[in-house]
C-alpha positions as CSV (number, residue, x, y, z in Angstrom):
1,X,-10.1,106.4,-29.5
2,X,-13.7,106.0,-28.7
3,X,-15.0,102.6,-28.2
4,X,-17.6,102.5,-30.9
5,X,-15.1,102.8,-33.5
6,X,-14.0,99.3,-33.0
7,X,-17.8,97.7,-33.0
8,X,-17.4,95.8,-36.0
9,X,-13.7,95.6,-35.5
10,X,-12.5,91.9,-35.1
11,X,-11.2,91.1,-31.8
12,X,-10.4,88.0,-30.0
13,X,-11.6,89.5,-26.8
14,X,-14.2,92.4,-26.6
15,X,-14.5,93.3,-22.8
16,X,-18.0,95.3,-21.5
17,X,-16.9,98.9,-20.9
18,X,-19.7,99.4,-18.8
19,X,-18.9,96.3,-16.8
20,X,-15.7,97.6,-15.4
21,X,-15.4,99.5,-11.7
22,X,-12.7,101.4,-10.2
23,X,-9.7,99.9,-9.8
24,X,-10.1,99.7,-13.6
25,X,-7.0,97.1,-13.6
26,X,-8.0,95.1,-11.2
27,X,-12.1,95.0,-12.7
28,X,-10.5,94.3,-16.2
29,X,-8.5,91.2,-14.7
30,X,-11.4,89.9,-13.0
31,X,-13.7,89.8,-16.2
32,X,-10.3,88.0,-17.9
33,X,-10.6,85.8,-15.6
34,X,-14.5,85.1,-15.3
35,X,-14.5,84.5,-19.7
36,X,-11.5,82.0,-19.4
37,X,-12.3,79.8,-16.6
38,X,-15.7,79.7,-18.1
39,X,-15.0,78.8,-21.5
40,X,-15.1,81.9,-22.8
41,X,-11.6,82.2,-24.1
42,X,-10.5,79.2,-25.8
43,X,-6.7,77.8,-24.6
44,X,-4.2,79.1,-27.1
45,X,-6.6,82.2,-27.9
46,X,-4.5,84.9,-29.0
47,X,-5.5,88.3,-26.8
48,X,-5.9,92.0,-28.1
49,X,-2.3,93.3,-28.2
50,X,-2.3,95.9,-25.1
51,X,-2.7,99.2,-26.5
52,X,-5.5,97.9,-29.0
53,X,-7.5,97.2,-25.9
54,X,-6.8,100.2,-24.2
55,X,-8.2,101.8,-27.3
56,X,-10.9,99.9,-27.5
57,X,-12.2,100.6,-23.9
58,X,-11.0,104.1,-24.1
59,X,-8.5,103.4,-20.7
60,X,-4.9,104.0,-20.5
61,X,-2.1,101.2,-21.4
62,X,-0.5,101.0,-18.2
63,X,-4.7,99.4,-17.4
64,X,-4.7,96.6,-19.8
65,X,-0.4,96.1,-18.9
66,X,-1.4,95.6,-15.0
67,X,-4.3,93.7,-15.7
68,X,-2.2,91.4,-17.9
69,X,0.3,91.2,-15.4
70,X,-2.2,90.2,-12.4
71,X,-3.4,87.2,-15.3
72,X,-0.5,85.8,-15.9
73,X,0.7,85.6,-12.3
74,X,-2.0,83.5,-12.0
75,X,-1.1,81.4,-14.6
76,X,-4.2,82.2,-16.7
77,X,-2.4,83.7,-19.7
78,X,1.1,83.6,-21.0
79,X,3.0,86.2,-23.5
80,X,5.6,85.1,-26.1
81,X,8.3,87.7,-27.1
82,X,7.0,89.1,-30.8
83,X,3.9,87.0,-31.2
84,X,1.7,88.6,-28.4
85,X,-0.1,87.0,-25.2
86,X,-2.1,83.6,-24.9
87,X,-4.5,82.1,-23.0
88,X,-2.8,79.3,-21.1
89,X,-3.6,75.6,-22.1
90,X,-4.6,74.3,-18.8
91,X,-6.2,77.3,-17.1
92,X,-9.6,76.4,-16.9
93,X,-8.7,73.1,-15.2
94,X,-6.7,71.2,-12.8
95,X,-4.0,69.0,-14.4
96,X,-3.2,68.1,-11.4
97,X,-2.5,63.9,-12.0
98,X,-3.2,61.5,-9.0
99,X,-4.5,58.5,-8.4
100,X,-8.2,58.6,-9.1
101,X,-10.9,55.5,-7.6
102,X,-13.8,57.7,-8.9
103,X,-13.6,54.8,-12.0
104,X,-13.6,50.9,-12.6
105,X,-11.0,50.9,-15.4
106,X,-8.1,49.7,-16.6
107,X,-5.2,52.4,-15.8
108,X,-3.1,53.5,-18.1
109,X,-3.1,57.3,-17.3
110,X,-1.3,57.7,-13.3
111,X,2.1,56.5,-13.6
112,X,2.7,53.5,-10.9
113,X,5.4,51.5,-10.3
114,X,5.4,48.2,-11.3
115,X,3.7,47.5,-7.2
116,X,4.0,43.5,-7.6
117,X,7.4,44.2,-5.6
118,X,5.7,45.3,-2.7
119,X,6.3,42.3,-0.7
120,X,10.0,43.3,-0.2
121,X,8.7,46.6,1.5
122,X,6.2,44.3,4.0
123,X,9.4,42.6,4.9
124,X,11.8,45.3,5.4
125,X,8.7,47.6,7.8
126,X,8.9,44.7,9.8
127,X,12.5,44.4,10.2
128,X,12.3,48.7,11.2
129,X,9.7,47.8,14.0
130,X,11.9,45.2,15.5
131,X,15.1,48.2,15.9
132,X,15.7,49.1,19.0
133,X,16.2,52.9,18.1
134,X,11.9,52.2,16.6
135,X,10.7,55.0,19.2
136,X,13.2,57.6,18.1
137,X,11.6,57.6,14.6
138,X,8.6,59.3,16.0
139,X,9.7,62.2,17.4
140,X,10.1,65.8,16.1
141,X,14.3,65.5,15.7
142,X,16.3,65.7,12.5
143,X,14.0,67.4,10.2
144,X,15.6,67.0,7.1
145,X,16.4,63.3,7.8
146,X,18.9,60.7,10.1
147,X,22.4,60.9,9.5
148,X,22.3,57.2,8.9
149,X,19.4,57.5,6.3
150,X,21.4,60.8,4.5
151,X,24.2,58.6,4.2
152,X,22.1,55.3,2.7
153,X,20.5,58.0,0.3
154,X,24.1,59.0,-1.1
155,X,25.2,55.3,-0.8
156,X,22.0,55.0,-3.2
157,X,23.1,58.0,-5.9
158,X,26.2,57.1,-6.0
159,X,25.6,54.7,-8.7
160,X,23.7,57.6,-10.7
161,X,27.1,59.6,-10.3
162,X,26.2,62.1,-7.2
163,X,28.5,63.1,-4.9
164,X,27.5,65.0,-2.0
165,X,28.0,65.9,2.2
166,X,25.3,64.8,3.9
167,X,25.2,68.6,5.0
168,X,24.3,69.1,1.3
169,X,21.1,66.8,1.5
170,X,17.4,66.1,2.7
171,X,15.0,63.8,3.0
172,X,11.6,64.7,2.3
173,X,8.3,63.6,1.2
174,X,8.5,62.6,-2.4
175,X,9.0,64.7,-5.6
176,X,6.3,66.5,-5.9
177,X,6.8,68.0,-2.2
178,X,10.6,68.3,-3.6
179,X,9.6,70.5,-6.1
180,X,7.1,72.5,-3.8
181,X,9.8,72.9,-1.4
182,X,12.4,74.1,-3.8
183,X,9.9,76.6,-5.9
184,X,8.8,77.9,-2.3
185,X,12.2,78.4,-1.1
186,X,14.2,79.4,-3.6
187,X,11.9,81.2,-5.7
188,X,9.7,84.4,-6.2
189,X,6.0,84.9,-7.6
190,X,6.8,86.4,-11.3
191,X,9.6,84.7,-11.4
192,X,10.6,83.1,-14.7
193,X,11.6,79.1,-14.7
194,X,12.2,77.1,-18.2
195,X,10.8,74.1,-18.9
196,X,10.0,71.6,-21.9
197,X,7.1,72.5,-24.1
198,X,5.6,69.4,-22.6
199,X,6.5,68.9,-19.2
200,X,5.5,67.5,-15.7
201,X,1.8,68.0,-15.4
202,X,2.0,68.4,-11.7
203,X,5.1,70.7,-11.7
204,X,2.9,72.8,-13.8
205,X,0.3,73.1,-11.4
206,X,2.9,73.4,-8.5
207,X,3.9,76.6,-10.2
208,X,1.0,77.7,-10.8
209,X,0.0,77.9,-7.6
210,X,3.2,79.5,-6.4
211,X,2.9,81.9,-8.9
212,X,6.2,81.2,-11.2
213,X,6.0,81.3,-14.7
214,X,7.2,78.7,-16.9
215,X,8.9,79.6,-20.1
216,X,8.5,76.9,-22.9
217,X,11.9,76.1,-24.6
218,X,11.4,74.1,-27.7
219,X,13.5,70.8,-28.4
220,X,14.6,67.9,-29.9
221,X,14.9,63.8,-29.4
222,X,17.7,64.8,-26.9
223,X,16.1,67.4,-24.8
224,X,15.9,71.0,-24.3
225,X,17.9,72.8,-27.3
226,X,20.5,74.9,-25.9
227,X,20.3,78.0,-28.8
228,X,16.4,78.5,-27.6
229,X,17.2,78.4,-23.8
230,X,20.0,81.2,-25.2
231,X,17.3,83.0,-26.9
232,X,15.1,83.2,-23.9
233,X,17.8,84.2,-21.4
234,X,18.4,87.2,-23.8
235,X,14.8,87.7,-24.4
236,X,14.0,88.0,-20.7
237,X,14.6,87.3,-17.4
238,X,15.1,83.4,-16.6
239,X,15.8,82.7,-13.3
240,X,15.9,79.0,-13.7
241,X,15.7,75.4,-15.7
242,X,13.4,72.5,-15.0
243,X,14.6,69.0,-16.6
244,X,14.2,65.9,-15.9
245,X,16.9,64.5,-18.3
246,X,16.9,60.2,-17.4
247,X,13.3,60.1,-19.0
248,X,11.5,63.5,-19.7
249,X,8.0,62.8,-18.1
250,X,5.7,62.5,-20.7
251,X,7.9,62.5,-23.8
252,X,10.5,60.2,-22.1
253,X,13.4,61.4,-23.8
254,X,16.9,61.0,-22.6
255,X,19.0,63.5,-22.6
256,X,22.5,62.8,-23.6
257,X,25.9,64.1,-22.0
258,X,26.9,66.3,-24.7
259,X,23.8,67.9,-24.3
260,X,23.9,68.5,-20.5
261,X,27.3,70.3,-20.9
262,X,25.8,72.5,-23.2
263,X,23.0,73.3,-21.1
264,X,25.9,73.7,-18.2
265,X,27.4,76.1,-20.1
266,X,24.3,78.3,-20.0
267,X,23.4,77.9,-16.8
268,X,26.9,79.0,-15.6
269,X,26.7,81.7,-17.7
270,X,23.1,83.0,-17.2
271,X,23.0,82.1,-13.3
272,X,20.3,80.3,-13.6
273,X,19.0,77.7,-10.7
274,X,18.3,74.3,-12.1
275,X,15.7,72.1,-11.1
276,X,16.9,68.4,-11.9
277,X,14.2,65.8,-11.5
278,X,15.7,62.8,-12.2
279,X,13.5,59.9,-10.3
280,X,14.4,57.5,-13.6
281,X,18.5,57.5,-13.1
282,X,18.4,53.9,-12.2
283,X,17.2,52.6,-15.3
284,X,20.5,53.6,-17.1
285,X,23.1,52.1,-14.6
286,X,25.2,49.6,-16.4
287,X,23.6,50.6,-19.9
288,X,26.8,53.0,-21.0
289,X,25.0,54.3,-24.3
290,X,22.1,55.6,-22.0
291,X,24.3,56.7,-19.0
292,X,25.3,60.0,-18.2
293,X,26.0,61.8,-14.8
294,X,23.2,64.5,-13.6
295,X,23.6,67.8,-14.6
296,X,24.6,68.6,-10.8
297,X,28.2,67.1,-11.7
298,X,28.9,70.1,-13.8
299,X,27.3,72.5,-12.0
300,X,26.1,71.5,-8.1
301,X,26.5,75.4,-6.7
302,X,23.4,75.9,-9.1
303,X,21.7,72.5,-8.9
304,X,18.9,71.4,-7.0
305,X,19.3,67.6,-7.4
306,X,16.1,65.1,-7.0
307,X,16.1,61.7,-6.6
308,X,12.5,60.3,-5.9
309,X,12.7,56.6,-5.0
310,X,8.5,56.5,-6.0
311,X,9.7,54.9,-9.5
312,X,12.7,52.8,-8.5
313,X,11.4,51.0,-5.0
314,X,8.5,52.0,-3.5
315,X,5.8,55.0,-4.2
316,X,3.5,54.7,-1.6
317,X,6.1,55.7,1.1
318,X,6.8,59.2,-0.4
319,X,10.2,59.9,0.3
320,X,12.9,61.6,-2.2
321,X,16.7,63.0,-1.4
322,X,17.2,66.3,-2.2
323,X,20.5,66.9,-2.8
324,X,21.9,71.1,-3.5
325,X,24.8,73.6,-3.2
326,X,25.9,75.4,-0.2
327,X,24.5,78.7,-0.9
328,X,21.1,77.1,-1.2
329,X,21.3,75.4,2.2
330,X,19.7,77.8,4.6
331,X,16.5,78.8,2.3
332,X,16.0,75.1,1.4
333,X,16.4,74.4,5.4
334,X,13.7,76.8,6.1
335,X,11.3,75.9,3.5
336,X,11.5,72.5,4.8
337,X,10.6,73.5,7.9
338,X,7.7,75.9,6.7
339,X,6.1,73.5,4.4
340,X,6.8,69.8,6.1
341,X,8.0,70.4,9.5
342,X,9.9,66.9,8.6
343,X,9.2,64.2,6.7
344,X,8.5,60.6,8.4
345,X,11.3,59.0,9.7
346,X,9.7,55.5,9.8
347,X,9.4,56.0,5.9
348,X,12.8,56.9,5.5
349,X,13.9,54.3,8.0
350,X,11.9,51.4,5.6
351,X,13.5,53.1,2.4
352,X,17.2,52.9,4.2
353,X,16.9,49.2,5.2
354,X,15.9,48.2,1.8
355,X,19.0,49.8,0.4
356,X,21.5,48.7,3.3
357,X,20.1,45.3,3.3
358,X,20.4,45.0,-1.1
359,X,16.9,45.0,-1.0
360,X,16.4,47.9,-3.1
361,X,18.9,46.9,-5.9
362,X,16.8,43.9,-6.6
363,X,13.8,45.7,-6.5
364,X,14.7,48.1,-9.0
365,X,16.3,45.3,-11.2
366,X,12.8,43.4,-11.4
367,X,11.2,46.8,-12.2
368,X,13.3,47.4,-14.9
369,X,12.8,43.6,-16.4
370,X,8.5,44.4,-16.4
371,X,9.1,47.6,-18.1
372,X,11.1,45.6,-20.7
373,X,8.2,43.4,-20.9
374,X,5.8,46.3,-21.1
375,X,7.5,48.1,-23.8
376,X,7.9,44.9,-25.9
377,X,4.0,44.6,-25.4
378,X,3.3,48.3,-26.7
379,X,5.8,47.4,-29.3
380,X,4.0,44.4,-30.7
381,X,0.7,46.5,-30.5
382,X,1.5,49.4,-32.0
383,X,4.1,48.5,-34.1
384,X,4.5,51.7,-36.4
385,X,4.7,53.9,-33.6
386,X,7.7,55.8,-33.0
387,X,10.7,54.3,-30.7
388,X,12.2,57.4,-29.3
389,X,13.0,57.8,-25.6
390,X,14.4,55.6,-22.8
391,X,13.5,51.7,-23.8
392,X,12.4,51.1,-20.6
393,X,10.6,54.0,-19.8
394,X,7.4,53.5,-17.7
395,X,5.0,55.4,-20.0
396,X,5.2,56.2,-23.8
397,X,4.5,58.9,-25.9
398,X,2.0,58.1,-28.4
399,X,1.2,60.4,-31.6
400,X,-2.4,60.4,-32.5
401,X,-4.2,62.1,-35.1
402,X,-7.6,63.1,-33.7
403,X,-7.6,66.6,-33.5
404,X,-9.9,66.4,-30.4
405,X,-9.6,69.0,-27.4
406,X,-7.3,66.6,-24.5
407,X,-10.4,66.7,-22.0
408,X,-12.9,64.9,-24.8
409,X,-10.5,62.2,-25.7
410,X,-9.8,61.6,-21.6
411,X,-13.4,61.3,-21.4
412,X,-14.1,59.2,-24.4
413,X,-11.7,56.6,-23.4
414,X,-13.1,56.7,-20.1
415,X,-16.5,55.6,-20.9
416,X,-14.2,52.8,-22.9
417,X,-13.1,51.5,-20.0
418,X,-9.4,52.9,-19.8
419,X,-8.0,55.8,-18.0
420,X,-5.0,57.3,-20.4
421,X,-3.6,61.0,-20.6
422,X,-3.6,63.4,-23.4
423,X,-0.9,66.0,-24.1
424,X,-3.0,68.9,-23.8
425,X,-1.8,67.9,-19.8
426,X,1.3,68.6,-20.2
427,X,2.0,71.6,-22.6
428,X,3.4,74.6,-21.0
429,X,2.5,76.8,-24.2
430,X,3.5,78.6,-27.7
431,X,2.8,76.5,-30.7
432,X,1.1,72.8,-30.3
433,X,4.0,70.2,-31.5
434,X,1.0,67.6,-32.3
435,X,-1.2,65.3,-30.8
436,X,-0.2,62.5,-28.2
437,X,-1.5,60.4,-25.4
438,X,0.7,59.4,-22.5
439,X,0.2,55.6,-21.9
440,X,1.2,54.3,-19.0
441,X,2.8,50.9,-18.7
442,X,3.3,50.2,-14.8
443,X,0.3,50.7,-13.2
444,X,-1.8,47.5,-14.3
445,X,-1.9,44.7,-11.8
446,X,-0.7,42.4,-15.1
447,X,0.6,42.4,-18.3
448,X,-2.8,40.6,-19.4
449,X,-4.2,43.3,-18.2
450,X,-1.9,45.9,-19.4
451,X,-2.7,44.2,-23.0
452,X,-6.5,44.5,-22.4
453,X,-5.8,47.9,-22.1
454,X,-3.8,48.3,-24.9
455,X,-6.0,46.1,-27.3
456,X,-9.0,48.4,-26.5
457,X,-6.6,52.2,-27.2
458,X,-5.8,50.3,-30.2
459,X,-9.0,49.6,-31.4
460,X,-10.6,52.8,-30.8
461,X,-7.6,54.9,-32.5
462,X,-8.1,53.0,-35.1
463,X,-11.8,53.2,-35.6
């Protein structure tokens, strides 16, 4: 069809025909590229369905089907079986979420970890240095981690209900570099992974810079729901399942036993890897209506288990146990090995004596009694707000009504004096589910200051 047929034609996207060079494909990604990541295309714009832009620039279909392919591997736009293909929410911007010093405010976006327990860490580095195996630690040997410190980091999950060899786990440099390691090693570009449709904000961005796509899977107050993983499986090809099922990061919801074993019985079915995150196990042990062993019980030749200790004793010294089936051993080994080379022994050494020495127990204990306190704080504040999710959860998930784009909001309270996260951060896609910030509670130096913080969110919602 000739391309001035279609000049009053309403599209969503009207590419320059004269703008395009051989390879046509690869020109016609480029310009797809260029409008999004400069505003051009909204987030959550629906795209001319393939063969209407093929007739519209007068090329062939299999043009605008490579072009859209090259797009989404760069996580730029996303399709959704029967509705057509999107513009992805985050792509014009990093989500990536760190600690930022750019700002004096009062931080209630990164999530911390409660620091005033710090002191026990002091004591415990000190304690390494005076070991007479200190010089060992600083040498190239046992990649993946020290027998000794493999078997602390079990000793440490068994409470959380993981059993493992110590052949079955490594040591390396928090969760995020977990993740890394596990997408790089056990996963292909184009490859499909299915996640919450709010998720991790930095596991997005870890994918999308390895090139997997995530598949949102809608769900409920207990987590993913198993019919819509079903539907997915069928509707394409899902190679595997993030969750992070102790306290979904940022909707901290807890997902329930029955629930995992439904999710199990997918998996197995499907083959699917899983990816369980799961650096919030500790605040459930010795709560039985909150407890529930990790999905890796019920499946460990598919699971890739993770176990941060950032949340539970000490975040600045980056180390996490990864913990995953036989057949995954030798790809895991050598992504290790590509990515870290190893992972600090002296870290993992500090981590081990605080759990040999009981250290660690009590830390985690007086974390758990300031999130109480922090959540009874947010309670009191915003008491109409809905309790759903772990009740000690280090962040909550906070419905607002402004219908604000996420990077306005961040801004706006910003210039208020607080640092807090919207939800456009975290949504992986398909249809918006509402508005929400992510507050964190952990990462203030006090709860006065935490309430400061609180007081002034409150009052500008509200206003």
């Amino acid at each position: 069809m000739p391309i001035n047929s279609f000049t009053d034609y309403p599209m969503s996207w009207k590419p320059e025909r004269t703008a395009l060079s051989r390879p046509l494909y690869l020109s016609l990604a480029s310009l797809l590229e260029h409008d999004i990541t400069n505003g051009l295309l909204a987030p959550g714009t629906r795209l001319p369905p393939q063969r209407e832009l093929a007739d519209f620039l007068d090329v062939n279909f299999t043009t605008i089907t490579r072009a859209y392919k090259l797009c989404e591997l760069k996580g730029l736009i996303y399709a959704v079986t029967g509705s057509g293909t999107f513009v992805s929410p985050n792509a014009a911007r990093s989500i990536t979420i760190s600690k930022e010093m750019s700002h004096e405010c009062i931080e209630l976006g990164f999530v911390e970890s409660f620091e005033l327990t710090n002191s026990f860490v002091a004591e415990a580095a000190k304690k390494v240095m005076e070991k007479g195996y200190l010089e060992q630690l600083f040498n190239y040997n046992h990649p993946t981690g020290m027998p000794h410190q493999k078997a602390a980091a079990l000793n440490w999950m068994k409470s959380f209900g993981m059993e493992a060899d110590i052949e079955q786990v490594c040591i390396v440099s928090g969760a995020q570099n977990a993740l890394a390691v596990t997408l790089l090693g056990l996963f292909e570009p184009g490859q499909r992974v299915a996640v919450d449709m709010y998720t991790y904000a930095n596991f997005i961005e870890i994918s999308k810079s390895l090139r997997v796509k995530l598949v949102p899977i809608p769900g409920d107050e207990h987590g993913m729901l198993p019919h819509a993983l079903e539907y997915q499986c069928q509707q394409s090809d899902i190679h595997g399942v993030f969750v992070m099922p102790s306290c979904s990061n940022p909707t901290a919801v807890v997902m329930p036993e029955y629930r995992k074993k439904e999710l199990a019985a997918l998996i197995r079915k499907h083959h699917l890897i899983v990816i369980e995150d799961d650096p919030h196990a500790f605040l459930s042990v010795q709560t039985p209506d909150l407890y529930s062993p990790p999905i890796y019980r019920h499946v460990p030749e598919q699971t890739i288990y993770i176990c941060s200790t950032s949340k539970s004793i000490c975040s600045g010294l980056r180390v996490a146990y990864l913990v995953f089936g036989d057949v995954f051993q030798k790809r895991i080994h050598e992504a290790i090995f590509s990515m870290n080379v190893k992972t600090s022994s002296l870290d993992a050494e500090i981590v081990t004596e605080l759990i040999l020495s009981g250290k660690a127990s009590a830390m985690a204990d007086k974390k758990k009694q300031l999130a109480l306190s922090a959540n009874r704080l947010f309670d009191e504040l915003f008491p109409h707000s809905p309790r759903t999710g772990h009740p000690l959860s280090y962040y909550r998930w906070l419905p607002i009504s402004d219908p604000a784009d996420g990077n306005r909001l961040e801004s706006f309270f910003l210039s208020k004096g607080i640092r807090v996260y919207h939800s456009d951060r975290f949504w992986t896609g398909g249809k918006t589910q509402g508005s929400y910030l992510r507050v964190a509670l952990s990462s203030t130096t006090s709860l006065d200051e935490l309430r400061k913080g609180l007081e002034i969110l409150k009052e500008h919602l509200e206003t």
